[in-house]
C-alpha positions in Angstrom: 102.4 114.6 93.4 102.8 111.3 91.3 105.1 112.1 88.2 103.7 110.7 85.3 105.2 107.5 85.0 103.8 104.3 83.0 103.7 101.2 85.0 106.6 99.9 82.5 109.0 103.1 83.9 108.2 103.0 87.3 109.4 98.9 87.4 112.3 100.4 85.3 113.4 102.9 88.3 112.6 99.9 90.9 114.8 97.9 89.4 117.8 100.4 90.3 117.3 99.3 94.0 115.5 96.0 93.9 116.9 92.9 92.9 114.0 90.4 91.5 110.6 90.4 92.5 108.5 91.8 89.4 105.0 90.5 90.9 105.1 93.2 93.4 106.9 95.7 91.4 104.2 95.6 88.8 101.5 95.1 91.3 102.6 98.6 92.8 103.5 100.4 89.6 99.8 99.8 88.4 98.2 101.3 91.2 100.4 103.7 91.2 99.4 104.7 87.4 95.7 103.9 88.5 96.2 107.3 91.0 97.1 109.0 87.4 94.2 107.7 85.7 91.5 108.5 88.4 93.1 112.2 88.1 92.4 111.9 84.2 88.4 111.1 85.4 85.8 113.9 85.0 82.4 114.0 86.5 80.9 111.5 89.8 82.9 108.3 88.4 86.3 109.9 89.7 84.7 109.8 93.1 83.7 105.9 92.7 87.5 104.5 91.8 88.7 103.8 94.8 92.7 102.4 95.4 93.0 98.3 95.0 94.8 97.6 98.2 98.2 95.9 98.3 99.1 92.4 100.4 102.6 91.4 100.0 103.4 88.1 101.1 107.1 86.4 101.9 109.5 86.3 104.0 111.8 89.1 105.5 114.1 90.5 104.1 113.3 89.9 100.4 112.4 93.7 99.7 108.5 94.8 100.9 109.2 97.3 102.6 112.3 98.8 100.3 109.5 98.4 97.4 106.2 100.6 99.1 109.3 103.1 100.7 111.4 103.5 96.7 107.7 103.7 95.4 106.8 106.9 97.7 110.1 108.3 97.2 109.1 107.9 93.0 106.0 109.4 93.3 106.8 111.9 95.8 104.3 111.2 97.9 103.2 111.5 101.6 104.7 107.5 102.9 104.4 106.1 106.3 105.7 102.9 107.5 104.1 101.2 110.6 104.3 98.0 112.4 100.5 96.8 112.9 101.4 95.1 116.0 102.0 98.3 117.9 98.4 99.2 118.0 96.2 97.3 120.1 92.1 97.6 120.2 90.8 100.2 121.7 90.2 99.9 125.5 93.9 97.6 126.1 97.3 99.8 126.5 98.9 100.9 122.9 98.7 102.9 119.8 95.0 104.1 118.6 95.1 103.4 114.6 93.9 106.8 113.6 97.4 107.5 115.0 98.8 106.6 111.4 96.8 109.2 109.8 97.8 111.9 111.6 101.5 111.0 111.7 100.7 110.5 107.7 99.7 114.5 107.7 102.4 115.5 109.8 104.4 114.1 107.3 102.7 115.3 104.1 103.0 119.2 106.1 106.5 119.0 106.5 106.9 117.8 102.7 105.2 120.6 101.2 106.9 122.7 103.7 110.4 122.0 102.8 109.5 122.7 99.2 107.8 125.8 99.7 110.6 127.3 102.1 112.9 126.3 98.7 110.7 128.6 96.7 111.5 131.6 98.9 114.9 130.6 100.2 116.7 133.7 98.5 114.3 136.1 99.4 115.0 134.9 102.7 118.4 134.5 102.4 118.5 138.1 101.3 116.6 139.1 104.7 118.7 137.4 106.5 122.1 139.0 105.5 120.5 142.0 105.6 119.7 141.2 109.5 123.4 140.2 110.1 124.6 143.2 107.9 122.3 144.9 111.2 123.9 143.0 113.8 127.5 143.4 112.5 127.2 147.4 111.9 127.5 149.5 115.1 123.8 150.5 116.2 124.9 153.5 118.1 126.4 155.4 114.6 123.8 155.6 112.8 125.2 157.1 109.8 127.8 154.1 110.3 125.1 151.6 110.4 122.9 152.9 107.7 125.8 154.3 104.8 124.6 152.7 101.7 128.8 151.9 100.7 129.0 150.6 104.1 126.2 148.3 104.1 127.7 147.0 100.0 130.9 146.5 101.1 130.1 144.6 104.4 127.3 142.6 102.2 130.3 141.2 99.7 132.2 140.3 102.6 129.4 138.5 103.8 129.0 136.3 100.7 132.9 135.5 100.4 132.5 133.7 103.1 135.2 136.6 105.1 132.8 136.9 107.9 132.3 133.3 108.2 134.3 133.2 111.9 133.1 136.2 113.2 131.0 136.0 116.3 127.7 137.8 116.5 125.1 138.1 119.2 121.6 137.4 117.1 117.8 137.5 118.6 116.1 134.4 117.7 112.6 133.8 118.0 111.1 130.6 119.0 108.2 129.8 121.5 107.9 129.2 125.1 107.8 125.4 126.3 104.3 124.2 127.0 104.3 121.9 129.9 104.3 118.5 129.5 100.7 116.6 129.2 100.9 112.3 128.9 98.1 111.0 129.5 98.8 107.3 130.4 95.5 105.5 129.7 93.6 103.6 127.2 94.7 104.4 123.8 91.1 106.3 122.5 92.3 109.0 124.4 95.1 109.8 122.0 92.9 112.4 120.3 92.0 114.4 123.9 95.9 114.7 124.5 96.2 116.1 121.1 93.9 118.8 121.5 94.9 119.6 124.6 98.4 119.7 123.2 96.6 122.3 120.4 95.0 124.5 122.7 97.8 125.2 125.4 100.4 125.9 122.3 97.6 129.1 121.2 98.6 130.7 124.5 102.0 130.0 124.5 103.8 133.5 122.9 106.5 133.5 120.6 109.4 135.1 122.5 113.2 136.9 121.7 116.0 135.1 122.6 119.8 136.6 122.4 122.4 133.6 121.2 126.0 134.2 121.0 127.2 132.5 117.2 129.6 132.7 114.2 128.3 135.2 111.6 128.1 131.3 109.3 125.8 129.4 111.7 123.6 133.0 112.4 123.2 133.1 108.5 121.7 129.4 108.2 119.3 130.5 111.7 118.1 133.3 110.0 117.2 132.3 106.9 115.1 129.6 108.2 113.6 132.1 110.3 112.8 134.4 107.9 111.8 131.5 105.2 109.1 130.3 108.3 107.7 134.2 107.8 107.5 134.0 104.4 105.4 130.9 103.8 101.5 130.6 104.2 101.0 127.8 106.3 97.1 127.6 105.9 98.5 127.1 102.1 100.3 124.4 103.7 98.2 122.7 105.2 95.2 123.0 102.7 98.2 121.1 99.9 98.9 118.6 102.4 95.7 117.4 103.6 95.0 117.3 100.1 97.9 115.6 99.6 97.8 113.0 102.1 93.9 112.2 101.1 94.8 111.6 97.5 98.5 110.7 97.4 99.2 109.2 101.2 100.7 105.8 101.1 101.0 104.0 104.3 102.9 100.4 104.5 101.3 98.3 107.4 104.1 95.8 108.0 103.5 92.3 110.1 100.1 92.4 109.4 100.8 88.7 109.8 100.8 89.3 113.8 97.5 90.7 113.6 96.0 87.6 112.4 93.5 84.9 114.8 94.0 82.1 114.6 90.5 81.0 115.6 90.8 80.6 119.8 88.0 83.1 121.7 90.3 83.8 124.5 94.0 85.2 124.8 95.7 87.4 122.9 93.8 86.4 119.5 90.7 88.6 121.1 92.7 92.1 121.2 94.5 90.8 117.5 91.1 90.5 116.6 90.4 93.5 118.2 93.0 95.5 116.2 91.4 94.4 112.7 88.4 96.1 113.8 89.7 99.1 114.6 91.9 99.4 111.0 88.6 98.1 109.1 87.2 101.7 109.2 90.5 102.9 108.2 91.0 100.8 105.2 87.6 101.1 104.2 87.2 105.4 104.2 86.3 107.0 107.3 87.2 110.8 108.5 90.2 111.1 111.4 90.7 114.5 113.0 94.0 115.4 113.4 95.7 118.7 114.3 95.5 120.0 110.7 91.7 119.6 110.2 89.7 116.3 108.9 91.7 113.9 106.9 88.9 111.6 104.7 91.2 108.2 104.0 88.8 106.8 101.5 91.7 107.2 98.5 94.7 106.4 100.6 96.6 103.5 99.5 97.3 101.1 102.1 100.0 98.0 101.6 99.7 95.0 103.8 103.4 93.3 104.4 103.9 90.1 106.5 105.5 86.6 106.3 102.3 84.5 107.0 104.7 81.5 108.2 102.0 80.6 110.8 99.1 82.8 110.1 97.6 82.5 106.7 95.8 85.9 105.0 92.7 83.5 105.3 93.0 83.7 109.2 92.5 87.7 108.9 88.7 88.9 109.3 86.7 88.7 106.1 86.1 92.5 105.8 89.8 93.3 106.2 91.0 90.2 103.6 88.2 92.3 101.2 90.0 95.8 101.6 93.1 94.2 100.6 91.9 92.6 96.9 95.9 92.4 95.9 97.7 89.1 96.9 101.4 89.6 95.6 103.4 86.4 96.7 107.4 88.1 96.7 110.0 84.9 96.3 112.8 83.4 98.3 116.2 84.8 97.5 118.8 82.6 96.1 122.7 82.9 95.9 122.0 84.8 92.3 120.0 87.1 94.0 122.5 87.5 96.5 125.5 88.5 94.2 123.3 90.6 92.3 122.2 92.6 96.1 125.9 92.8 96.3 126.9 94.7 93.4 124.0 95.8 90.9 121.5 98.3 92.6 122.8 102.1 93.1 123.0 101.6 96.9 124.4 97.8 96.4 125.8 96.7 99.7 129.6 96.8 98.6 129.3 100.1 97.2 128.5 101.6 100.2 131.4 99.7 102.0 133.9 100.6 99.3 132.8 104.8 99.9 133.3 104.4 103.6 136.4 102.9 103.5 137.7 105.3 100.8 136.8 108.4 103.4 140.4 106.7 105.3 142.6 106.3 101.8 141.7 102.5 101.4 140.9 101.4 98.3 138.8 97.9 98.7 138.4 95.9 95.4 136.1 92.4 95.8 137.0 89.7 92.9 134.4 87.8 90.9 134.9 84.8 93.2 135.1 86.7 96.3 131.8 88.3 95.8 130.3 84.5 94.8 131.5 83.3 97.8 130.2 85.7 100.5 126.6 85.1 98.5 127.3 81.3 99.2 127.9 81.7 102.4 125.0 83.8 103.4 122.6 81.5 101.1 124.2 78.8 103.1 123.5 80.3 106.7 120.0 81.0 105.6 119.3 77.2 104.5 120.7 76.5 108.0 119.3 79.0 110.2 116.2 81.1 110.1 115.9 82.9 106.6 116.9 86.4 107.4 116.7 87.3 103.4 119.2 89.6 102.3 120.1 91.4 105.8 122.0 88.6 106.1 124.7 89.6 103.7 125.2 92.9 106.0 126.6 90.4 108.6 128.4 88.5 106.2 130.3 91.3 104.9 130.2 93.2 108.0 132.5 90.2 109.8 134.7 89.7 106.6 135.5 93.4 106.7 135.7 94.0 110.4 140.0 94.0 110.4 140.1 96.4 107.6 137.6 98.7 109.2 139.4 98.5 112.3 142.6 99.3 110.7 141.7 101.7 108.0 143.3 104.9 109.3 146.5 102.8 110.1 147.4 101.5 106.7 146.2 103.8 104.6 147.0 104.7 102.2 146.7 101.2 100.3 144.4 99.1 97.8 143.1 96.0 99.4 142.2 93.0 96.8 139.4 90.8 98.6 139.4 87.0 97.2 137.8 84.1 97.9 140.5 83.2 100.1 140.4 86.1 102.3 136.5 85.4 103.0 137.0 81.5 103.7 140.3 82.8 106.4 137.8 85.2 107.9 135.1 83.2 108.3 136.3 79.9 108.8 136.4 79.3 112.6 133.0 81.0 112.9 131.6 78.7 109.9 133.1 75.3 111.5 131.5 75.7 114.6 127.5 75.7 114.5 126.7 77.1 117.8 129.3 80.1 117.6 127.3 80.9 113.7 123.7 81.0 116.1 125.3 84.1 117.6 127.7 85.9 115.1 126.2 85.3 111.8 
């Protein structure tokens, strides 16, 4: 669930990851703290406040997605990303759009899984070493197998690590295959499949199987087996539905694609088409999925596109009214750039400086260095179409390719990059137009 962050903290811990953009960052921090406040509400009002629907508009690559996906990951929260032009209406080949709701659960179940298999991981970490203590003890001596010193002294072993290499033949139990159903027609079948799917896995026993593995790799095995028997899955599920229905955030990105453009024939009918089938969505309908009846009404659902043709006026009415929330996110300039390059925790050089220290190369990039491979991408996106700040990854990428290559050669060694060193790299590819179309 949401921690309880105010909107002024939760811009705060975007701004770790995410250069610029405070429109959208406060756009999503208050409905973010509106999920809070409706949780604060007593009595039949709570059940009136509905979520106030994010669009994002602006081009790629200047941080939509990396906003809605560092936003779940703050509020720990059930988040699906999905591209709105991989569903199609409902009678053409393609994705049904209830799809995104159970894929939303699925997620949401294995979320509260993980964290309830953490609450009993020693217990059944305990049950498992007591399983390989079992497997490791002759069965036939059974004073051997079952001497309480026996058992202690084979137990301390265990946990120093001294029977790490020790192979071990282990029973593991997982559940027999069920055949393979596709069914390859219109996508409002999606649902059939599913419970087929359902009811085939119900007769479908769980069976023994013997696997020959070091006592270290048996341990991890069987502690996740014996963490499965330990949890309450209808707990679960009931958290995670609840979960989903209160919590759930799903990022429709190119929502754009979707949009008509006012002919009656052509693709523009099935786009059309598509916003029909997400109006009920968006609005708060009931989708079945393998865990029970998910109600979407409180769901918060953020639109993402770059509208460079389409406008959001070009969408139907009823959808542009479930999405009250017009956040315009900004070009990125050459500032931007150099602050994408070295500020956030996950900057761009950062992660280029760890991976090259894993061979004993030390990379250090100068002021002027760092200024010029922000030019130079700012540049190529004036030039060519504006990629936003994916760009720098094949700027840097090129300008680092020798030193990648030859890592494990030289090392070890401290490498200076300057502004120099860019320019000599990127110089041929920069004089010559058509060869920048293809590399950068």
């Amino acid at each position: 669930m949401e921690r309880e962050l105010t909107p002024r903290e939760i811009v705060a811990e975007l701004d770790r990851y995410i250069v610029g953009q405070i429109r959208a960052k406060k756009a999503v921090a208050i409905a973010l703290r509106n999920r809070w406040r409706r949780r604060q509400l007593k009595g039949p009002i709570k059940d009136e406040v509905y979520p106030k629907n994010i669009l994002m508009i602006g081009p790629t690559g200047v941080g939509k997605t990396e906003i809605a996906r560092r936003l779940a990951k703050l509020a720990n929260a059930p988040f699906l990303k999905v591209e709105a032009t991989k569903f199609t209406e409902v009678g053409y080949v393609g994705r049904d759009v209830e799809s995104m709701i159970r894929d939303l659960t699925y997620v949401a179940v294995q979320m509260v899984r993980e964290e309830e298999e953490k609450k009993v991981l020693e217990k059944a970490r305990e049950l498992a070493e007591e399983r390989i203590i079992d497997y490791l003890l002759p069965q036939s001596s059974t004073h051997i197998s079952y001497d309480p010193l026996t058992r202690e002294k084979f137990l301390k072993m265990l946990r120093d690590g001294a029977l790490n290499e020790r192979e071990i033949e282990i029973e593991v139990q997982f559940k027999e295959k069920q055949p393979t159903i596709e069914i390859l027609a219109a996508s409002g079948l999606e649902e059939i499949e599913m419970q087929l799917r359902e009811m085939l896995s119900t007769f479908m026993p769980f069976k023994g199987r013997k696997r020959r593995v070091k006592v270290k790799e048996a341990l991890e095995i069987l502690t996740k087996e014996e963490a499965s028997k330990l949890i309450d899955m209808d707990k679960v599920i009931k958290e995670a539905i609840y979960r989903t229905e209160n919590h759930g955030i799903i990022f429709i990105d190119e929502i754009d694609k979707i949009a008509s453009r006012g002919e009656a024939y052509g693709p523009d009918v099935s786009r059309e088409g598509v916003q029909r089938d997400l109006l009920p969505i968006v609005e708060g309908t009931t989708v079945n999925t393998r865990y029970g009846m998910v109600r979407t009404d409180y769901i918060l659902f953020i639109g993402s596109g770059a509208f460079h043709i389409a406008k959001p006026s070009d969408l139907i009415p009823e959808l542009q009214g479930r999405f009250p929330i017009r956040v315009e996110l900004d070009p990125l300039t050459k500032e931007d750039f150099i602050r994408i390059l070295t500020e956030p925790e996950n900057a761009i050089l950062k992660q280029y400086q760890a991976l090259i220290a894993t061979e004993g190369v030390e990379l250090e990039f100068t002021k002027e260095a760092i200024e010029e491979m922000a030019e130079i991408a700012y540049q190529i996106n004036q030039k060519m179409e504006n990629i936003g700040a994916r760009r720098l990854y094949t700027v840097v990428e090129k300008v680092l390719e020798d030193i990648s290559f030859e890592a494990p050669d030289i090392a070890p060694t401290k490498i200076v990059i300057t502004p120099e060193y860019v320019r000599e790299k990127l110089s041929d590819i920069l004089e010559k137009e058509e060869l920048m179309k293809f590399v950068l």
